[in-house]
C-alpha positions in Angstrom: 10.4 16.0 7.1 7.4 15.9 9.0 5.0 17.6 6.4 6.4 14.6 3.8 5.2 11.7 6.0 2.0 13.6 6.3 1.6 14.3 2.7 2.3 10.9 2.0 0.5 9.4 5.0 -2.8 11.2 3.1 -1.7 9.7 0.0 -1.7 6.0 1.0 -4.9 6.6 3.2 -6.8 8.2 0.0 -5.6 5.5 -2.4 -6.2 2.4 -0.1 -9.6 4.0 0.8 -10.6 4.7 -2.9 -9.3 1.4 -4.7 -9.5 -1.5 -1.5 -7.7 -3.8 -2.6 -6.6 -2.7 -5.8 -5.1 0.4 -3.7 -2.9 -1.9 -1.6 -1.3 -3.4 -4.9 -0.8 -0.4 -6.6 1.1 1.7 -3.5 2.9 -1.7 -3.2 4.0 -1.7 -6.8 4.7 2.3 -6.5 7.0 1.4 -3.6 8.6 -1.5 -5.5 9.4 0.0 -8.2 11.7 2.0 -6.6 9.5 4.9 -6.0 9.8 6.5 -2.4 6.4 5.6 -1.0 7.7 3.2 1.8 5.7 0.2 2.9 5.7 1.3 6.4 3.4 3.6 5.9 1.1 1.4 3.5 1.1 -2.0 5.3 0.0 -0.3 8.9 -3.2 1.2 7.2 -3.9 -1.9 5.3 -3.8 -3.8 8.7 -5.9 -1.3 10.5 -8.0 -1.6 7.5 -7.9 -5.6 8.3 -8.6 -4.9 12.2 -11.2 -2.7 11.6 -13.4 -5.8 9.4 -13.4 -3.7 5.7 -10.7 -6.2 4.6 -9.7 -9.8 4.3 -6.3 -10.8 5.7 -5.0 -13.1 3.0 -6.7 -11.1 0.6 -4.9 -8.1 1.6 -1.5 -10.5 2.1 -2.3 -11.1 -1.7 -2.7 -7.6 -2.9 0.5 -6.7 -1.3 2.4 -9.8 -2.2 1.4 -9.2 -5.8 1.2 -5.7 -5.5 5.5 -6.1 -4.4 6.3 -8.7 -7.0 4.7 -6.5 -10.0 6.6 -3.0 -8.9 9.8 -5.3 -8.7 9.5 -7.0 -12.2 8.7 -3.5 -13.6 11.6 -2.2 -11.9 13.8 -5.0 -13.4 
């Protein structure tokens, strides 16, 4: 169990580093649509991200938001 949250830990921190905001949407859509990448693992980074000054907050409440509805209406 352990070396699956790490793997996908990595993941989340590569993809959100690569893409900024466009990395929060898409893991967010991923997780929406019903693909086991869970949000608990993307929102904390996105929030460091936030704390740390290389993000916006309502921009990255956007990306997510959006990010959440797309995966879903895919998903439907």
């Amino acid at each position: 169990m352990e070396t699956i949250l790490t793997s996908l830990g990595h993941f989340v921190v590569t993809i959100i580093s690569a893409f900024g905001y466009a990395g929060v949407f898409l893991a967010m859509a991923i997780e929406s649509a019903c693909i086991p990448l869970p949000s608990e693992i993307i929102l904390p980074f996105t929030g460091y991200m936030v704390f740390a000054g290389r993000f916006g907050f309502w921009q990255s409440v956007i990306a997510a938001t959006l990010g959440n509805l797309f995966g879903g209406l895919v998903a439907y």
